[in-house]
C-alpha positions as CSV (number, residue, x, y, z in Angstrom):
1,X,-20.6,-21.2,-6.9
2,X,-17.1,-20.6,-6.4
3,X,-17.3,-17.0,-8.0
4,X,-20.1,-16.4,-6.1
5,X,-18.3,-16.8,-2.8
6,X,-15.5,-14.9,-3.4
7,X,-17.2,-12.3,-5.1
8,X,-18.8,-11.8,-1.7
9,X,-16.2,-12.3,0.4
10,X,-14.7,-9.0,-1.5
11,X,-18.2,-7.2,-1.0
12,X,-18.0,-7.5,2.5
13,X,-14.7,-6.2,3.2
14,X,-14.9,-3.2,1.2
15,X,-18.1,-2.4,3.0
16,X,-16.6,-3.1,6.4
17,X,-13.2,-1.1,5.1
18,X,-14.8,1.8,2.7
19,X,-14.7,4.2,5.7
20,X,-11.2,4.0,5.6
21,X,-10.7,4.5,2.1
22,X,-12.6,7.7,2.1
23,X,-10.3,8.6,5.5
24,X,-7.4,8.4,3.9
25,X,-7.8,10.3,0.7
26,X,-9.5,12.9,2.9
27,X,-6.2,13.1,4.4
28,X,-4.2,12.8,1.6
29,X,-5.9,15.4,-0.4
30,X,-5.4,17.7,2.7
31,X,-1.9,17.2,2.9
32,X,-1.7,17.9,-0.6
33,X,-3.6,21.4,-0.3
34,X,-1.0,22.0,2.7
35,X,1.8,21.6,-0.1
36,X,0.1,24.5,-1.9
37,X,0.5,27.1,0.5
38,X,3.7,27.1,-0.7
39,X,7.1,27.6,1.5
40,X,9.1,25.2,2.9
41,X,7.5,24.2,5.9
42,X,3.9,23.8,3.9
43,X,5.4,21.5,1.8
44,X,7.8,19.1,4.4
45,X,5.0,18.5,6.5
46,X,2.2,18.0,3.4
47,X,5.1,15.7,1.8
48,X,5.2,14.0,4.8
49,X,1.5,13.7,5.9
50,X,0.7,12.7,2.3
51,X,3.3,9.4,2.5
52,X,1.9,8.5,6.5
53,X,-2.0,8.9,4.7
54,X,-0.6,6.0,2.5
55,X,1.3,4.2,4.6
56,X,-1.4,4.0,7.2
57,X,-4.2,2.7,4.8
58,X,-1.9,-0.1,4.0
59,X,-1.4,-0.8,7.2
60,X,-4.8,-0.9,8.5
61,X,-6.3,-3.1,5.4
62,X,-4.5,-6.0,6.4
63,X,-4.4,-5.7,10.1
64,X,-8.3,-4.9,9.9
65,X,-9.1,-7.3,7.3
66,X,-7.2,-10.3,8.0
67,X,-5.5,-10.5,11.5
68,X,-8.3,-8.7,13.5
69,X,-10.8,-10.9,11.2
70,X,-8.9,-14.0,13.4
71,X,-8.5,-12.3,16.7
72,X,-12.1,-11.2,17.0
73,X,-13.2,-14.4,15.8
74,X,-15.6,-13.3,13.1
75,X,-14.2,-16.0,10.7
76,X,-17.7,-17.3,11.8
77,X,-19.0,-16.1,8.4
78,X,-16.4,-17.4,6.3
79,X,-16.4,-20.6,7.7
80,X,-20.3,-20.9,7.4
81,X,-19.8,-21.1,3.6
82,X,-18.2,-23.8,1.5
83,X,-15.3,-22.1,1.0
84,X,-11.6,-23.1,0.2
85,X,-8.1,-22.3,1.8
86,X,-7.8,-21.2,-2.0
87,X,-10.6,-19.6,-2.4
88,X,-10.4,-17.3,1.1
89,X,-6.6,-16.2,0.1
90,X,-7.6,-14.9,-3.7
91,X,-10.7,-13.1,-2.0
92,X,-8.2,-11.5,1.0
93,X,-5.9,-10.9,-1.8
94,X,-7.9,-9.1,-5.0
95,X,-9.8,-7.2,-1.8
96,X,-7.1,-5.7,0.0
97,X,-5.0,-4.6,-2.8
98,X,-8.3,-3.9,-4.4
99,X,-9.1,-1.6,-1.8
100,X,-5.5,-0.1,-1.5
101,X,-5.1,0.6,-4.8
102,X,-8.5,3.1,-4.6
103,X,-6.4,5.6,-2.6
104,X,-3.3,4.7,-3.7
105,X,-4.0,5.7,-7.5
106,X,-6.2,8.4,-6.4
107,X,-3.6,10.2,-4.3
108,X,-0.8,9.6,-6.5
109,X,-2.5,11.0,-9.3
110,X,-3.3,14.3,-7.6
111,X,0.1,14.7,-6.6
112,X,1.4,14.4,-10.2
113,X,-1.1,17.1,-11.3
114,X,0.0,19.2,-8.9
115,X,3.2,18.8,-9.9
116,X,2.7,19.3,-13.0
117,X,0.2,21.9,-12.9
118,X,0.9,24.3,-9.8
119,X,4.9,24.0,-10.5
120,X,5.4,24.7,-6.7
121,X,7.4,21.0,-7.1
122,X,9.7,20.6,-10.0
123,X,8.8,17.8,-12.3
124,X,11.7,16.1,-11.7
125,X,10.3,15.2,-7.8
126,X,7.8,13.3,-10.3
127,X,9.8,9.5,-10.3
128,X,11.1,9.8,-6.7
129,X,7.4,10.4,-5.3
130,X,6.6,7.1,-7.5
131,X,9.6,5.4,-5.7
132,X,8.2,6.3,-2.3
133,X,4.7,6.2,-3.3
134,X,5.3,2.1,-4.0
135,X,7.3,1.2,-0.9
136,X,3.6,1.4,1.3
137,X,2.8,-0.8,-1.5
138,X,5.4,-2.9,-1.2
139,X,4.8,-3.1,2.6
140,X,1.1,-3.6,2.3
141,X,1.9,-7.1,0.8
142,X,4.0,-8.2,3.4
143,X,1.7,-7.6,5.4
144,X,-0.9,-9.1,3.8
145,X,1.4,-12.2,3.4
146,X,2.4,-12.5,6.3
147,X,-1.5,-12.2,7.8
148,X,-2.7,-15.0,5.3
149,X,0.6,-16.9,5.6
150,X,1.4,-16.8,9.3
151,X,-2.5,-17.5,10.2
152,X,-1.7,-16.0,13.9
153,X,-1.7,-11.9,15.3
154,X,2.2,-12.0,15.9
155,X,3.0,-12.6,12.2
156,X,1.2,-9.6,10.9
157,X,2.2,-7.4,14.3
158,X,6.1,-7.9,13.2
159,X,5.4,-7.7,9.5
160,X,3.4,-4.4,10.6
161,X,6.3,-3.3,13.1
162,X,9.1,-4.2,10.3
163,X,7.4,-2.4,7.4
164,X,6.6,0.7,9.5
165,X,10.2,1.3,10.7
166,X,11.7,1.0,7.7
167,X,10.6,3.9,5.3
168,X,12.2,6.3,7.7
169,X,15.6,4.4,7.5
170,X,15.0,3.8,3.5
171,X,14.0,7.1,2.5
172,X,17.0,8.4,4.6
173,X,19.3,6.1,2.6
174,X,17.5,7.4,-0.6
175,X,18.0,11.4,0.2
176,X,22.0,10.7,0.2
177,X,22.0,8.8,-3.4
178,X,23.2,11.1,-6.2
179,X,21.7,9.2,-8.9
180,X,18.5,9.5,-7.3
181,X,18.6,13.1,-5.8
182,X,20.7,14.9,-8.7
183,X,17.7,15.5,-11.0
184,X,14.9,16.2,-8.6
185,X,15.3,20.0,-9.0
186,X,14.9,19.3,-13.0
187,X,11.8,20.9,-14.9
188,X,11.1,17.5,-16.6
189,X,10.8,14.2,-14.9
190,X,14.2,12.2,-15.5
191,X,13.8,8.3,-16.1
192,X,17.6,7.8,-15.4
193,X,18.8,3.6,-15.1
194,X,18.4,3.7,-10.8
195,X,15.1,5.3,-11.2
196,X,13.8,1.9,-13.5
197,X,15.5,-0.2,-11.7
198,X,14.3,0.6,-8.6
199,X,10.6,1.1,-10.0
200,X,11.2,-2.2,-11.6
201,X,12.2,-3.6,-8.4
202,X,8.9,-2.4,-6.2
203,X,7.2,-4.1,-8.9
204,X,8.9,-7.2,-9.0
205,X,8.6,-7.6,-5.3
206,X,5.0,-6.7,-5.3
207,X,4.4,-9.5,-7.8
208,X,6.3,-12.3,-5.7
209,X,5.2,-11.6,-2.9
210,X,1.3,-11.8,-3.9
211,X,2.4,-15.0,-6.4
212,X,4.4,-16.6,-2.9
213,X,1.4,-16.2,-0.6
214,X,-0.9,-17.7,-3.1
215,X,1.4,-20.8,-3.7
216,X,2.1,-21.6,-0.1
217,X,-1.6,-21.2,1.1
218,X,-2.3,-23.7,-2.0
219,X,-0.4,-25.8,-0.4
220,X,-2.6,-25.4,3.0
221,X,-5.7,-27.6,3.4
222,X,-7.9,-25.3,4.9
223,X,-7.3,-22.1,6.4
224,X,-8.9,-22.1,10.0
């Protein structure tokens, strides 16, 4: 029974969220054929279009899926089964970053095979694009944390609103890093100590945050 309900508690999110998913590596995959024009300006705005395709899915799964789930009152159909505070957070959890991680690995594997295949971006933009690549990731748990966590629209709205304005200010921080910035010119991708660590870091964060929001609504007796 309790499979049963979860399992389709994950059905019916991808099928209310699969339009997005085929959205956003629509516009990925654009951005990424914008890259291969070629130039400067081609490949700016693809690099950047490429990161807001990602960023946006991860912002929209959660917001979509959990707070507008609340807002528009359609936890009519969760409630209606004998479901679990437990039981609603592993669904909201194994579907959202389910979901996310269909575009996600989709998107970030065509960009490493055009990379590595077109040579119009050195290989050694190959770990930095992974370091960029997992901060939506990053902020995609927040926000789904904060959704399941804060039960209310104004917890996810300022994890949404935090998450959002801070990739410009981190990958602005990033650009001026020598460490980080010294080797992306190279013509082999360079696994230098910052580049772990930081890579190490996204997923260490990525892992707490899921393992926090799990514990805490554990603790929760239901989740209405």
């Amino acid at each position: 029974m309790t499979n049963s309900i979860v399992r389709q508690l994950i059905l019916k999110d991808w099928r209310l969220h699969r339009l997005q998913l085929w959205l956003s590596i629509g516009a990925g995959m654009i951005a990424l054929c914008v890259v291969l024009r070629g130039g400067e300006g081609p490949l700016v705005a693809g690099a950047v279009w490429f990161f807001i395709a990602l960023i946006l899915v991860g912002t929209m799964l959660p917001i979509n899926g959990i707070v507008n789930e609340r807002k528009k009152q359609t936890l009519a159909f969760s409630m209606s089964l004998p479901v679990s505070s437990i039981q609603y957070t592993m669904a909201k959890l194994i579907s959202t970053v389910g979901m996310f991680l269909v575009p996600w690995l989709t998107l970030l594997i065509a960009a490493v095979v055009v990379i590595e295949t077109r040579h119009i971006v050195p290989p050694g933009a190959i770990p930095i694009t992974l370091i960029l690549a997992g901060m939506p990731f990053v902020g995609l748990c927040i926000m789904t944390g904060a959704a399941l966590v804060g039960e209310s629209e104004g917890w996810g709205i300022a994890a949404n609103i935090a998450c959002n304005s801070s990739y410009g200010l981190v990958w602005y921080f990033m650009g001026r890093v020598p460490a980080l910035m010294a080797d992306v010119k190279s013509p082999v991708p360079v696994w230098n100590p910052l580049v772990i660590k930081i890579l190490s870091a996204e997923l260490g964060l990525i892992v707490l945050i899921l393992g926090l929001t799990f514990y805490i609504q554990s603790k929760k007796r239901d989740f209405v």
